[in-house]
Every structure is written in structure tokens, then in C-alpha cells.
ZAFIMAR-536516 format. One record per residue (C-alpha): residue in three letters; x, y, z. Coordinates in steps of 0.1 Angstrom, whole numbers, padded with zeros to 4 digits, always signed. Layout:
AlaXYZ ...
***
This chain:
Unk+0000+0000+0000 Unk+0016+0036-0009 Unk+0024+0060+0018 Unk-0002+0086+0023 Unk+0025+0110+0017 Unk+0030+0093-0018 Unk+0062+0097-0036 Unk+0092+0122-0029 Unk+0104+0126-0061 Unk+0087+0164-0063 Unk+0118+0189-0067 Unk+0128+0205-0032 Unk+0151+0234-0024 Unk+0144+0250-0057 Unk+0135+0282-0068 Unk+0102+0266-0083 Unk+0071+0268-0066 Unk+0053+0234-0060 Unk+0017+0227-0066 Unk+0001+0228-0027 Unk-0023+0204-0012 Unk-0052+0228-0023 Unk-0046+0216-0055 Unk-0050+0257-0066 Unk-0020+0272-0049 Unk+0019+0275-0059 Unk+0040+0280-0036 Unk+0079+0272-0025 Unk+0069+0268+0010 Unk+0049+0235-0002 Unk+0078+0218-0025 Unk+0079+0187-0003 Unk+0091+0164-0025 Unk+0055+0150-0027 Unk+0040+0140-0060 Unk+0013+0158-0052 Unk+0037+0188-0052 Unk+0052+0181-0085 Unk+0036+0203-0116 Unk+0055+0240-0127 Unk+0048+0272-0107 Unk+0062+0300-0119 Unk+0093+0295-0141 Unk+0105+0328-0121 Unk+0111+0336-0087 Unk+0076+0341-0061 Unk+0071+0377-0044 Unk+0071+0378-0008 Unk+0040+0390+0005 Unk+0026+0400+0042 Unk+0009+0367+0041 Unk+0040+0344+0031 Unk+0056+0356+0066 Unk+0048+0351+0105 Unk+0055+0387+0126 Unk+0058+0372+0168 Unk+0065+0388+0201 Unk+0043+0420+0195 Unk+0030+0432+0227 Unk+0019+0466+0242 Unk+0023+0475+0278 Unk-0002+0491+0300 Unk+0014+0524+0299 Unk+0023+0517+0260 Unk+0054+0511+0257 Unk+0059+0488+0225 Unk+0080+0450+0225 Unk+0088+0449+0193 Unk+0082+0417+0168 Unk+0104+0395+0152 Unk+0098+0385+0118 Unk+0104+0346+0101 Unk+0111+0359+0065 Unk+0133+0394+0060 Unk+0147+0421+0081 Unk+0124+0446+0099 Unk+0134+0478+0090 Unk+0112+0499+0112 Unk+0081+0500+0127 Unk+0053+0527+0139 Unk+0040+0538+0160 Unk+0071+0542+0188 Unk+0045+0536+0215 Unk+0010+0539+0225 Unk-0007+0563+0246 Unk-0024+0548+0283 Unk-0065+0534+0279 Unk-0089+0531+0303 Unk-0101+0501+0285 Unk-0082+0472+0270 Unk-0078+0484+0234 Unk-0066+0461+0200 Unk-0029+0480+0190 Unk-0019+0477+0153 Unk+0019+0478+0146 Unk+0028+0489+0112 Unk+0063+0468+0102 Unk+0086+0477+0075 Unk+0103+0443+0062 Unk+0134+0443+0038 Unk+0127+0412+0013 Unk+0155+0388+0014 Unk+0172+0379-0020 Unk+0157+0349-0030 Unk+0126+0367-0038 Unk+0113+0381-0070 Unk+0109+0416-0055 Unk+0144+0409-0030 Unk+0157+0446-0017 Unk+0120+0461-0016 Unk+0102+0471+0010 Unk+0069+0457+0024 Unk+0049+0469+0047 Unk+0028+0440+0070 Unk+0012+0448+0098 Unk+0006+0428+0137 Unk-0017+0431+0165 Unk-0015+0430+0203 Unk-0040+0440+0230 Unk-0032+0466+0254 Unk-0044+0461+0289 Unk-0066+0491+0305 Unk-0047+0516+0326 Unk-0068+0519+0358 Unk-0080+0554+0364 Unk-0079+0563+0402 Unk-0115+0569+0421 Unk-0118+0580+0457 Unk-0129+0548+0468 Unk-0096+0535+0458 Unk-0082+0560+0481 Unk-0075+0552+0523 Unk-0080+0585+0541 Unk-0069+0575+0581 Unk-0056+0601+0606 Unk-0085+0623+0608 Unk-0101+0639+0638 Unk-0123+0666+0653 Unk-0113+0682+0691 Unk-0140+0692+0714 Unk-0130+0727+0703 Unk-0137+0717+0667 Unk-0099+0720+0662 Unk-0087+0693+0635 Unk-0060+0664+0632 Unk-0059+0663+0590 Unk-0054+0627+0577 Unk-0032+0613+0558 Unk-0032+0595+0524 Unk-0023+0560+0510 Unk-0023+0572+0472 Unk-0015+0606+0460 Unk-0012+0634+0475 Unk-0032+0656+0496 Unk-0033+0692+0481 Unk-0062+0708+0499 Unk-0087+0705+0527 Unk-0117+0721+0539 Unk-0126+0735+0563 Unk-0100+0745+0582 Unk-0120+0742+0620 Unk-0157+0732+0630 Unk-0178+0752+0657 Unk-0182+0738+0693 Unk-0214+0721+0693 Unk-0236+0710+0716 Unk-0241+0669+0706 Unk-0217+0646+0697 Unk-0218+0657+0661 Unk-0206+0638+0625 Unk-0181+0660+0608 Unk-0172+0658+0570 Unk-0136+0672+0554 Unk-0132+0676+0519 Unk-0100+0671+0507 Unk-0084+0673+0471 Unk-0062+0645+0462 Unk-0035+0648+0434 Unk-0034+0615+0414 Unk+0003+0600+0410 Unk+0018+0583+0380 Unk+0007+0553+0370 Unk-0032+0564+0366 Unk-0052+0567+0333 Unk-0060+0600+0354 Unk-0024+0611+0367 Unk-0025+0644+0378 Unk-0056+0649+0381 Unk-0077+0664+0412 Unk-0096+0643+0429 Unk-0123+0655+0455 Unk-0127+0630+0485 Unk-0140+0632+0518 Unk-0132+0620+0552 Unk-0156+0617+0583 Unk-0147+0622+0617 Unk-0170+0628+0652 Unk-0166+0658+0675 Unk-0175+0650+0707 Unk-0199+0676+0725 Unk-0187+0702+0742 Unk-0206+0707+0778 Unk-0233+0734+0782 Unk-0224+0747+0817 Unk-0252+0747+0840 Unk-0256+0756+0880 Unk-0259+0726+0892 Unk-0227+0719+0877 Unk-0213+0749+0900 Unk-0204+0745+0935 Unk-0212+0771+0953 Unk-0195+0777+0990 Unk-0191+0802+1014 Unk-0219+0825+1017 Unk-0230+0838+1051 Unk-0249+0859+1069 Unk-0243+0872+1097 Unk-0267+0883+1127 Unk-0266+0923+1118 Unk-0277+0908+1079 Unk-0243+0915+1065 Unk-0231+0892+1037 Unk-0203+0871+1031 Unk-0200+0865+0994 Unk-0197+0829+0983 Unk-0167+0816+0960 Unk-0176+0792+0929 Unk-0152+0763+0911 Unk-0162+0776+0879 Unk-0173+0806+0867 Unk-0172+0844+0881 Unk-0198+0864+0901 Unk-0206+0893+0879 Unk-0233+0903+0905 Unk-0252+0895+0936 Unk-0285+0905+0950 Unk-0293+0915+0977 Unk-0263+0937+0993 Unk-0274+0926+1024 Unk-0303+0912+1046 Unk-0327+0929+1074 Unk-0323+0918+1112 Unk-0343+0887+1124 Unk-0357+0874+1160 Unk-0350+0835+1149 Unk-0331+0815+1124 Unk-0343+0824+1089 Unk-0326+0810+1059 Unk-0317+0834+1034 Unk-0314+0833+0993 Unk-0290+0849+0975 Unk-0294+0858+0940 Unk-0260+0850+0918 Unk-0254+0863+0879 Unk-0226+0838+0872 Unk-0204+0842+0840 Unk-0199+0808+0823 Unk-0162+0808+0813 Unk-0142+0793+0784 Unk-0140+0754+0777 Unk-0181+0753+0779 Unk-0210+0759+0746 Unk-0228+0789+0766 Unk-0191+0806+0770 Unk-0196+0842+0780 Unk-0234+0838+0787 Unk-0247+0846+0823 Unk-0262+0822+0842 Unk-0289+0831+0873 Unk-0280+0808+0901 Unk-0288+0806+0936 Unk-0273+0800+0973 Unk-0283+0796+1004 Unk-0276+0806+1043 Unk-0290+0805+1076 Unk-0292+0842+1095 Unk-0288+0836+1134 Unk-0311+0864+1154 Unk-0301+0895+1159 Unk-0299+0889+1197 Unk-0269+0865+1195 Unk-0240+0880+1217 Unk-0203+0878+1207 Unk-0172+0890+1217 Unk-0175+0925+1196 Unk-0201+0934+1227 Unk-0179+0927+1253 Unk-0155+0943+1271 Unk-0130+0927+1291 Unk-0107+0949+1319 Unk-0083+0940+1345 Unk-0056+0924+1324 Unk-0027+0936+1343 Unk+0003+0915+1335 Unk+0034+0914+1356 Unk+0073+0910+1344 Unk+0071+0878+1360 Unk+0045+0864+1336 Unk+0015+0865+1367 Unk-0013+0885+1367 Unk-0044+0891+1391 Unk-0069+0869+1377 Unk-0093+0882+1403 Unk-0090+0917+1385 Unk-0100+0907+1352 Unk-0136+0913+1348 Unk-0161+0919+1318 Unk-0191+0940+1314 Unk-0214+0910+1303 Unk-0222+0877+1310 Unk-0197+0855+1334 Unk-0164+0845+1334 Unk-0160+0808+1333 Unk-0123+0802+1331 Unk-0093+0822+1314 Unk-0061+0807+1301 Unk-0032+0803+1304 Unk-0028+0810+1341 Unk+0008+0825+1337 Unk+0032+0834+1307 Unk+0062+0823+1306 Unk+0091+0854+1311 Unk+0109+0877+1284 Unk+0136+0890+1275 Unk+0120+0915+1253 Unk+0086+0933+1256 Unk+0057+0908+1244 Unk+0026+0913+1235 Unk+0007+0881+1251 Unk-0031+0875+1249 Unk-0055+0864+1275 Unk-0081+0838+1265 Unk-0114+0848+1286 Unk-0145+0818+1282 Unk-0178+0838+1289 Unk-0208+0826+1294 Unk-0235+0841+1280 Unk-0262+0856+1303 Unk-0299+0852+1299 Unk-0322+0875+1272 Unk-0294+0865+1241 Unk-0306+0842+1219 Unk-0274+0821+1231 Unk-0280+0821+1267 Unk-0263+0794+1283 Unk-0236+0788+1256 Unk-0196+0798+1263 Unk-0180+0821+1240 Unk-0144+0823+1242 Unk-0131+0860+1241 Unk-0097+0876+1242 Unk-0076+0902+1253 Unk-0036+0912+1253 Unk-0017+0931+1275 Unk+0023+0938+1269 Unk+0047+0917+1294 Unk+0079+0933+1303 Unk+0114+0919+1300 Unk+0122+0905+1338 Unk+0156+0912+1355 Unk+0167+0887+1386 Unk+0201+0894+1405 Unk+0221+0864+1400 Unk+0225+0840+1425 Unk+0256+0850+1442 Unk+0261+0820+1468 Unk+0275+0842+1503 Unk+0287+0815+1527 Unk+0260+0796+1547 Unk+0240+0816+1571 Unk+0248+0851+1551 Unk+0224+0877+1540 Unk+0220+0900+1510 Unk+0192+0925+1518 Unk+0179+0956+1496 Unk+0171+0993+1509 Unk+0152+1010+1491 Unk+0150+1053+1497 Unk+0124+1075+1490 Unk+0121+1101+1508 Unk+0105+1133+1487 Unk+0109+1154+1517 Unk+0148+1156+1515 Unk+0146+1143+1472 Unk+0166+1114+1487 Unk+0160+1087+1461 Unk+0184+1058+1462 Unk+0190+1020+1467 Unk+0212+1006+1495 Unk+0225+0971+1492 Unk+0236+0955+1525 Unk+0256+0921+1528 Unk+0269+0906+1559 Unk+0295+0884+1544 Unk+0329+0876+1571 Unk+0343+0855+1546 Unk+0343+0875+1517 Unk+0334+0906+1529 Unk+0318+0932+1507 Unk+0320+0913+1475 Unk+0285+0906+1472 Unk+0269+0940+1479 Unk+0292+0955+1453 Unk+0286+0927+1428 Unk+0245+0930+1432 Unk+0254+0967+1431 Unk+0278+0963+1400 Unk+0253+0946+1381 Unk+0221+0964+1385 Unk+0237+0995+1374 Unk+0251+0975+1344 Unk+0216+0974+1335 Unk+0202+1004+1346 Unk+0227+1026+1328 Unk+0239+1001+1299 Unk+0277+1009+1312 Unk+0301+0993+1333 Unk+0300+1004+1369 Unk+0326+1005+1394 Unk+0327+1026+1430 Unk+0325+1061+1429 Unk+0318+1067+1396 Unk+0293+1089+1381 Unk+0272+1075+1352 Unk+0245+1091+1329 Unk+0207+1080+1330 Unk+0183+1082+1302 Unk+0146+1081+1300 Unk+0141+1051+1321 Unk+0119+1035+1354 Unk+0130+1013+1374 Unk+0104+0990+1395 Unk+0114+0960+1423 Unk+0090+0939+1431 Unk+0081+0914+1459 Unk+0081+0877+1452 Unk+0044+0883+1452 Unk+0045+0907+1425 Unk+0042+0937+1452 Unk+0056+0970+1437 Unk+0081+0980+1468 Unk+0102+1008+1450 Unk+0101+1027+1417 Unk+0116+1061+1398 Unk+0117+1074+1372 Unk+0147+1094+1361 Unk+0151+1121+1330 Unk+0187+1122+1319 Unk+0196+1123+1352 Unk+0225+1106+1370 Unk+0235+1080+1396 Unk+0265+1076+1415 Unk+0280+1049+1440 Unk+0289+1053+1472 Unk+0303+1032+1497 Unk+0299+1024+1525 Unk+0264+1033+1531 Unk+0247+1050+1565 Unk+0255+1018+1584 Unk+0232+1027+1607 Unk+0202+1016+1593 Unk+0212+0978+1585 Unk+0191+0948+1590 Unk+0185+0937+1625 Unk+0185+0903+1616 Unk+0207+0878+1618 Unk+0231+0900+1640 Unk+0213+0923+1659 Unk+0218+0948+1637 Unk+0258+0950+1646 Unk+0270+0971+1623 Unk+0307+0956+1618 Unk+0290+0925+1602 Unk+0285+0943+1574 Unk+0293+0962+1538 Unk+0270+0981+1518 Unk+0266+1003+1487 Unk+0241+1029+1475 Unk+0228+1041+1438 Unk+0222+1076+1444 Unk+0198+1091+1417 Unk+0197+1127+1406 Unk+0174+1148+1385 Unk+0144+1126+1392 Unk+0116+1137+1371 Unk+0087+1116+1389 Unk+0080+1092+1414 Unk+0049+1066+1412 Unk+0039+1032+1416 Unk+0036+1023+1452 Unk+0072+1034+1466 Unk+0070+1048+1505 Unk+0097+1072+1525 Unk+0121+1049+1543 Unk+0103+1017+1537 Unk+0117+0980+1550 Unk+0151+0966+1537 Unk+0142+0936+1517 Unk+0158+0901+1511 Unk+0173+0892+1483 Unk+0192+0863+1493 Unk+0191+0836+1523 Unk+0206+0808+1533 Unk+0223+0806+1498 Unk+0187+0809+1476 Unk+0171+0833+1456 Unk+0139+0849+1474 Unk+0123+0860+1442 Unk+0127+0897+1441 Unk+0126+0912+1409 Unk+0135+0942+1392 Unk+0118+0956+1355 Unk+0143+0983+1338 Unk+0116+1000+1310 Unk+0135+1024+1285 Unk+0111+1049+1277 Unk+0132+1070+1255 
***
């Protein structure tokens, strides 16, 4: 049986074109070597034509940019267009090819021109869905946080703040987008939106205000209240009329709302509220206390102290302390209140002052056992004798401690060193000795004046006791004062010696030196 392909002895390779399968066409491309291909084409050489030749590889890109073909037959000599413009839709492209015709071709060194087609894909353009707008916010004060952008570029937004409101309110923020490369639409605008909710801002209200503070007292005088927001602009009324019981009163309040709240600057009419005692209510402005006499030694007559109404029920303290400066101290006086006061019965505690005195103490001087210092004072306004004498019976160390008592109280009497004999100069200044007791036994008061020492005293008007008054068991000095201006207090002529020391301890006499220059 024959081949299908039948016989080979058909001409291959040659320039003759060889009858195709057809049975109608001539062709080199089908010489082969078939019977069926044998039979005369054209004595000459064929023509190449767009049809005899395959164009591959065309393609376009989405932004159309051109891969060129490759051709099976010839030499592509150019081709057009360069490149496409971008579509929004995929779009058939048609390459124009120039091919050079090879040589073994009837028309060889021409020039056809074939074409080829390729499909270029859509180039999307951008939408503002495509677009992820994150970032954005709205403040209470309707301040905003702009967003940001995952594509293009944000060129624009409006607006540029909201109002306060009220609600919790939806905001909207247009913004214009500038499309990048790569879009059908590059460089377009592209107006989008982004939402956002502002939270409310509070409407201030007076029960949102606490009001403390207000007052009233029993004559109907006010004390005006303070508030933790806002500011009193006014109050009404300036002040109330006396009552006979408790009465509560109102007061009116135009409060000014301040910033951070939607009725900023607006006035809001609140109210407050007190109690007014009676009129009839005693307090310590009604009474007065006297008898606050207090001594340098920090004691006063408790006895004395007295007030004009109701009862004393206790006072504190029940001494001071002593100074070494004037002090101004303050006596706390606890009345109760009589009858006919709307109080009655209750204790209101009251107070007073009265300035204490610095205190001056002769040291302890320590004279042997069974020794004496005593104190004389003179005032006699008769003869203007006006001194101190200070006695010491002392057989050990004989004078030593009337001259050092002596020695020391003019030190601070005259603010100078003292000695025996010398005169020293006084300014405007009293000097007061007092009992243990608080007794005043001896005061002057001298004007620029002067004292002197002299020694020994009139020996004949020492102590009886402890020796009989024998004059030879003792040593004495005296501060003789001149130019006395005044003498007070509750001084006598030629009153008793005093002791200041016994039996090696302090008796508790005192002495108060008050510059009144």
C-alpha cells in the first residue's frame, strides 16, 4: 500500500514553486518532495508578500510602551507607531512593520509593509474609593488632626475648623487629592472626603457649679460665696434685714460661664443659700473685758479681770512664761452668755492682750552659809533722797556681794560698766522692784539724770536680823539718783530693807528696767 505522503520525487530546495495540497496554490513553502507537489509554478522567482511571513512577540504595555516583533522571513526595518498612549479600557494596538525582502525573492531589496496586533491592557484610572484617608479627627474645640493619604497626595482641605457644638456631632472634610503616575488620570484632582466625630462640648449649667461660702451674719451683713467655675458678675441682695429667729436666706447669683463650655460668656442666674442667726446672738465684739494687768514675771491678778457681760467661766493660760524682750501676750477669757441673748447658756471664748515686760533677777551670788544680801530702798520726797542701798553681811568674803548686786544692777540700769564712785548718765528710764508676790516696793523714774555709788552706806540703818543689827557684820553700797523727774507706783519714804538672798537661795525679788526714750 503507498504511503499517504506518496512519492518524494517532487523537486525540493528550488527556486520553483510546487503545486500545494489545495490543489489551486503554488507555492515554494509547499515543495515537499511529494507527488502531489510536482507540476511548474512560476518559471520565475515568487514575491514575498505579508501573508508568506509570521510577525511574533508583538505586545503593548499598560502604559504603552511597544515590545517589538520578530519577523520569520526578511529584516524589519522599522516599525510605527514608537508607542501607545495609556487606555482606560483594553484596546486592539496595530503595529505597522517595514520588512526588507530577502534575496531569494522576485521583489528581493524592496520594502513591504505588513502589519501585527496586540491587545493593550486598560490603565486603571484612580476613584476616591480606591483612596484610604486615616488620621483624621475633630477636638471638642472643633480643632482638627488632618489625615493622611495611602495614594496621591493631599493638596487641599476644607474646612479649616468646626464650631463647638452642643451633641456629639458627624463631621465631613473635603479634601483634594492629586493622582500620582501610573493612573489613566495622573495628575488629576480628585475631590474626596473623610468623616470624623466631635465630641460635644458641655453646656455649663448651675448645678454643675459648686457654690460655698456664703453667710450671713446676725446684723444681715453678707459674706459673698466663692464658685469652682465661673465668676460672680453680681449679687442680690447687698445685704439682709435683722431677724428674731433663724431664717434661711437666698441669694441671687449672675454667674459668668467661662471658656471650655457651649454657653461661653453667657450669664447664668443661680442661687445659694444661708441660715441668718437672730439678731440677739451675743459675741465677743459686745464685750469688754478689763483687769488684764500682767506682771514682768508672767503673773497677773486673775481676780482683776472682769467683763461688762455675762460670766467668766475660766481664762487661760494662768501665767506666761518670762521675756527678754517686751511681748505682746493675749489672754483667753470663756464667757458665758447671760440670759435674754438668743445664746444664753452657751460659752464664748473672748480675748484680750496686755504687753509683758522683759524680767531682771540678781544672780545668784552663793555668800557663805547663814549670810544675807538685803535691799534698801530710799524714797524720801521730803529731802529728794532717792536711792538704793545694798547691805551684805558676808565675814568670809566681805563686801563682795553687795558691790557685785550693786555692779550689776547699774550695768543694767545705765547700759555701762559700773565701778565705786563713779558717776554714770541715766536716760529716759523706770526702774520698779517687786516682791516675790508681784508687790511694787520701789520705783523712779529718772530724766537724763544721773547715779553715783557710794560706799559704805549710813551703816546705821542695817538689818536687825541675823546680827542684831551689829554694824561691823556688814558692807553696803548705795545708787544715788539725781534729776528725778517723777515718782509713782507704790514706793514709800524709808520703807523696810528687803531680802534678796538667804541661806544661799534666791527669794524671788525682781526688778523691771523699761526704756522709755
Amino acid at each position: 500500500m503507498r504511503s499517504k505522503r506518496g512519492s518524494y520525487s517532487s523537486p525540493r530546495g528550488s527556486r520553483r514553486a510546487c503545486l500545494c495540497k489545495d490543489g489551486a496554490t503554488y507555492s515554494r513553502k509547499c515543495c515537499d518532495g511529494e507527488l502531489i507537489n510536482q507540476g511548474i509554478g512560476s518559471i520565475s522567482a515568487p514575491s514575498l508578500g505579508c501573508q508568506d511571513l509570521t510577525l511574533s512577540g508583538f505586545s503593548v504595555a499598560i502604559d504603552g510602551t511597544i515590545t517589538l516583533p520578530t519577523t520569520d522571513i526578511g529584516t524589519i526595518t522599522a516599525t510605527t507607531p514608537a508607542s501607545f498612549a495609556a487606555v482606560d479600557t483594553s484596546t486592539e494596538r496595530t503595529l505597522t512593520v517595514s520588512i526588507l525582502v530577502p534575496s531569494d525573492y522576485s521583489n528581493a531589496e524592496k520594502t513591504i509593509e505588513c502589519t501585527t496586533t496586540a491587545s493593550q491592557p486598560a490603565t486603571p484610572t484612580l476613584s476616591c474609593s480606591d483612596v484610604t484617608l486615616s488620621g483624621f479627627a475633630v477636638a471638642q474645640n472643633g480643632t482638627i488632626t488632618l489625615p493622611s493619604a495611602d495614594i496621591g497626595t493631599i493638596s487641599g482641605t476644607s474646612p479649616a475648623s468646626f464650631a463647638i457644638v452642643d451633641v456629639s456631632t458627624s463631621r465631613t472634610l473635603n479634601v483634594d487629592i492629586t493622582v500620582p503616575s501610573g493612573y489613566f488620570n495622573a495628575g488629576a484632582t480628585l475631590n474626596c472626603s473623610a468623616t470624623a466625630t466631635q465630641p460635644l462640648t458641655p453646656t455649663l449649667a448651675c448645678s454643675d457649679i459648686t457654690i460655698s461660702g456664703f453667710a450671713v451674719d446676725e446684723n444681715g451683713a453678707i459674706t459673698l460665696p466663692t464658685l469652682d467655675i465661673g465668676t460672680i458678675s453680681s449679687s442680690s441682695p447687698a445685704s439682709y434685714a435683722t431677724v428674731s429667729t433663724n431664717t434661711v436666706r437666698t441669694l441671687n447669683l449672675d454667674i459668668t460661664v467661662p471658656a471650655g463650655y457651649f454657653n461661653t460668656g453667657s450669664t447664668l442666674a443661680c442661687t445659694t443659700t444661708a441660715t441668718q442667726p437672730p439678731y440677739n446672738v451675743l459675741d465677743c465684739s459686745e464685750v469688754t473685758i478689763s483687769g488684764f494687768d500682767l506682771y514682768a514675771s508672767g503673773r497677773y491678778n486673775s481676780s482683776a479681770v472682769a467683763v461688762d457681760i455675762g460670766t467668766i467661766d475660766s481664762m487661760s493660760p494662768g501665767s506666761f512664761a518670762t521675756v527678754t524682750t517686751e511681748t505682746t501676750r493675749t489672754l483667753t477669757v470663756n464667757i458665758t452668755v447671760p440670759s435674754g441673748y438668743s445664746n444664753a447658756g452657751q460659752t464664748i471664748a473672748c480675748t484680750t492682750t496686755d504687753t509683758q515686760l522683759p524680767i531682771f533677777y540678781f544672780d545668784q551670788q552663793t555668800p557663805s552659809s547663814g549670810t544675807y544680801v538685803e535691799l534698801e530702798p530710799i524714797i524720801n520726797t521730803g529731802t529728794s533722797t532717792y536711792a538704793f542701798s545694798v547691805y551684805a553681811n558676808d565675814p568670809v568674803t566681805s563686801k563682795t556681794n553687795a558691790l557685785a548686786l550693786m555692779n550689776q544692777l547699774g550695768a543694767v540700769i545705765a547700759g555701762q560698766g559700773t565701778s565705786p564712785g563713779s558717776t554714770f548718765s541715766l536716760g529716759n528710764v523706770r526702774i520698779s522692784f517687786y516682791s516675790p508676790s508681784d508687790v511694787l516696793l520701789a520705783q523712779y523714774r529718772a530724766f537724763s539724770g544721773t547715779f553715783i555709788y557710794t560706799t559704805p552706806d549710813d551703816l546705821s540703818s542695817v538689818p536687825s536680823s541675823p546680827y542684831g543689827g551689829n554694824a561691823s557684820n556688814w558692807t553696803s553700797y548705795k545708787m544715788v539718783f539725781t534729776g528725778i523727774s517723777s515718782v509713782g507706783g507704790t514706793a514709800v519714804s524709808s520703807p523696810n530693807q528687803e531680802t534678796l538672798i538667804t541661806n544661799n537661795s534666791d527669794a524671788g525679788y525682781y526688778w523691771v528696767i523699761e526704756d522709755l526714750s
